[in-house]
C-alpha positions as CSV (number, residue, x, y, z in Angstrom):
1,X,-6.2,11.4,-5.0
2,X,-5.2,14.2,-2.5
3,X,-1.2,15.0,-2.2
4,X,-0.6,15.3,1.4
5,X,0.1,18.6,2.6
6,X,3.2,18.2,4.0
7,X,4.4,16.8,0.4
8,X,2.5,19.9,-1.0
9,X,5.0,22.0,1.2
10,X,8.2,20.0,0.5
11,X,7.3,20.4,-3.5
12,X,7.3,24.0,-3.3
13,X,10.8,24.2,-2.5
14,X,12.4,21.4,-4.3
15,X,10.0,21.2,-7.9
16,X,10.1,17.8,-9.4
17,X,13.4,16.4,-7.7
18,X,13.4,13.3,-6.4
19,X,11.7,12.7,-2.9
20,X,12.5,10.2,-0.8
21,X,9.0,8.9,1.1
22,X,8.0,6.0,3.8
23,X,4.9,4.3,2.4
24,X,3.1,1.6,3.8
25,X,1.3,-2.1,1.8
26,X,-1.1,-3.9,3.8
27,X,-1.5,-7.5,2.9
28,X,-5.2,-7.5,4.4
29,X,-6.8,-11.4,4.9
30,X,-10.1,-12.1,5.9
31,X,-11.4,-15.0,8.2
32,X,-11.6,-17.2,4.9
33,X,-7.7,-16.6,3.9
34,X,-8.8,-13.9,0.7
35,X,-6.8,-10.8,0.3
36,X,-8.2,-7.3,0.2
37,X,-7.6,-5.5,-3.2
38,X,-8.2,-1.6,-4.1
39,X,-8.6,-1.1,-8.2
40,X,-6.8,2.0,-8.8
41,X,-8.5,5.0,-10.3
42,X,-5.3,6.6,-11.7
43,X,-4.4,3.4,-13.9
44,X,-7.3,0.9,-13.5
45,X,-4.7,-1.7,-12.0
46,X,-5.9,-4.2,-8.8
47,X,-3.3,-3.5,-6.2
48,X,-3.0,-4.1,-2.3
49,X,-3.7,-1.8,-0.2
50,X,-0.5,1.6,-0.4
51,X,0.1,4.9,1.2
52,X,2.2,7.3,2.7
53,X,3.1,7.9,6.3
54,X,2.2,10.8,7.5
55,X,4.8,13.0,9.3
56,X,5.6,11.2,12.8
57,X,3.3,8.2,12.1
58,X,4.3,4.9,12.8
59,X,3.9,2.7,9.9
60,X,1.7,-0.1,11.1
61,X,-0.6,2.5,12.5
62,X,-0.5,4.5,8.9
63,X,-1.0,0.7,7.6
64,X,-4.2,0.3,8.9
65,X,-5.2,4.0,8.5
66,X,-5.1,3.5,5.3
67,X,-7.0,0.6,5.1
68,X,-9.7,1.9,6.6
69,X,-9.6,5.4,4.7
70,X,-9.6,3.5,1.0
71,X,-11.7,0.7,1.8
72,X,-14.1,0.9,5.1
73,X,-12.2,-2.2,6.8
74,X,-11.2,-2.0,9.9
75,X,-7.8,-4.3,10.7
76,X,-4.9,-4.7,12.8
77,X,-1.9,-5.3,11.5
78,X,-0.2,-8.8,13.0
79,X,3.6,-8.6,11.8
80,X,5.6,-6.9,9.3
81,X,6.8,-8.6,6.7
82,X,9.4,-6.8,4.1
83,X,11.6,-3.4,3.7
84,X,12.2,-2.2,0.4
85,X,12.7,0.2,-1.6
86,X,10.3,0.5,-4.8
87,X,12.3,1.7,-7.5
88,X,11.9,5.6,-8.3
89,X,8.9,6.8,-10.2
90,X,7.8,9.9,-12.0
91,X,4.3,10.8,-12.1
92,X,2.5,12.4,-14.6
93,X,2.7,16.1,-13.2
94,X,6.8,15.4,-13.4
95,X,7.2,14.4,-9.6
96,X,9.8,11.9,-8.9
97,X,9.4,9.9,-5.5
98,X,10.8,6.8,-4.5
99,X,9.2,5.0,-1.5
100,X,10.8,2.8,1.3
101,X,7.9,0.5,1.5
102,X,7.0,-1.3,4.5
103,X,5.0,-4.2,4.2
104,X,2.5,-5.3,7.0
105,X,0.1,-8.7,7.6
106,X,-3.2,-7.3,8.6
107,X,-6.6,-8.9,10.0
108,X,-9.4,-7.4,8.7
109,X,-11.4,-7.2,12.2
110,X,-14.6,-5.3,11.3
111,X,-16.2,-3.4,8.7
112,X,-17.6,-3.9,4.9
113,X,-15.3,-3.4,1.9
114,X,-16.4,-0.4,0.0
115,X,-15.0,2.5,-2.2
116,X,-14.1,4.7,0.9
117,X,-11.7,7.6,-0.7
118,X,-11.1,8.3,-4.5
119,X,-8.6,6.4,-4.7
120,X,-10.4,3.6,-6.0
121,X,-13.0,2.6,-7.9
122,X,-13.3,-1.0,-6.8
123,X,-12.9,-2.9,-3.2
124,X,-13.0,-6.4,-2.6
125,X,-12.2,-9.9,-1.4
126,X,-10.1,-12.0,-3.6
127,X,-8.3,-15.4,-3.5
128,X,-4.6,-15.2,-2.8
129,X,-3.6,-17.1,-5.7
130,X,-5.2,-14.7,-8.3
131,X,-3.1,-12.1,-7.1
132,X,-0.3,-10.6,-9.3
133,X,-0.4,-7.0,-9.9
134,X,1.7,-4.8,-8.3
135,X,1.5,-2.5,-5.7
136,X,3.4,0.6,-6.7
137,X,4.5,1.5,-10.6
138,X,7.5,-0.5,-10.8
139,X,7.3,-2.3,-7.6
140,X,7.7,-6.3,-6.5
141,X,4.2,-8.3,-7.5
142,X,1.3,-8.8,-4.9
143,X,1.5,-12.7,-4.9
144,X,5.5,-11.9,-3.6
145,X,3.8,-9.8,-0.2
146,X,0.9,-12.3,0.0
147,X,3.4,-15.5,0.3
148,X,5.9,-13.9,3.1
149,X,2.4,-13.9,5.2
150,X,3.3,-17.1,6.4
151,X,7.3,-16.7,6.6
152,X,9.8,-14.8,8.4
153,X,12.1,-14.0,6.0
154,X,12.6,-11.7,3.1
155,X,11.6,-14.4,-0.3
156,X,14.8,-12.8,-1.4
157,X,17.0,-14.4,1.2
158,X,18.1,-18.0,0.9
């Protein structure tokens, strides 16, 4: 998995603190109401579809960028659907990031599902209630994103 350069640029003056990033999740559906997942090649886990904005990009256009660079499907992305912040990691190298994660509803429009990056060594089509791994090391489970597809509000707020 390529580090962005711009990330690349920002470690070299700050080392391993923490970094503050905007990421993207797409909650991809097909015609038949299954979810598109990517199986991780760094742990192995099934996850939706994650990245990270590039400088300037807005995030349901990095949303489906990403979808298409991982997995070959083309999709729009219909509505956004959470704001959060995923609780700070530390990779293996000793970078600390934490994300503000923004969470988009996409319709997978054309394409196959494929291995597209090395990101992952799996793509596919899954049912929606099979779905709980999560999307980023200690972040919120899939089946969470995959149920506000049909609500407005946060599942958090009552």
């Amino acid at each position: 998995m390529a580090t962005p350069e711009f990330i690349l640029r920002l470690r070299e003056k700050i080392g391993h603190d923490p970094l503050w990033l905007p990421g993207t999740t797409a909650v991809v559906l097909d015609d038949e109401g299954k979810v598109l997942l990517g199986k991780r090649a760094d742990d192995g886990r099934w996850t939706l579809i994650t990245g990270c904005l590039d400088p300037g990009e807005e995030p349901a256009v990095g949303a489906v960028r990403e979808v298409l660079e991982e997995t070959g499907v083309v999709a729009v992305a219909d509505r956004l659907l959470s704001v959060e912040t995923v609780p700070m990691h530390t990779y293996s190298n000793g970078d600390q990031v934490e994300f503000v994660d923004m969470t988009f509803r996409c319709r997978a429009t054309g394409g196959e599902a494929q291995v597209n990056d090395d990101e992952s060594t799996e793509v596919g089509w899954f049912a929606a209630v099979l779905c709980s791994t999560p999307r980023r090391p200690g972040s919120p489970p899939a089946d969470r994103s995959i149920r506000m597809r049909s609500s407005h509000r946060h599942p958090d707020v009552r």
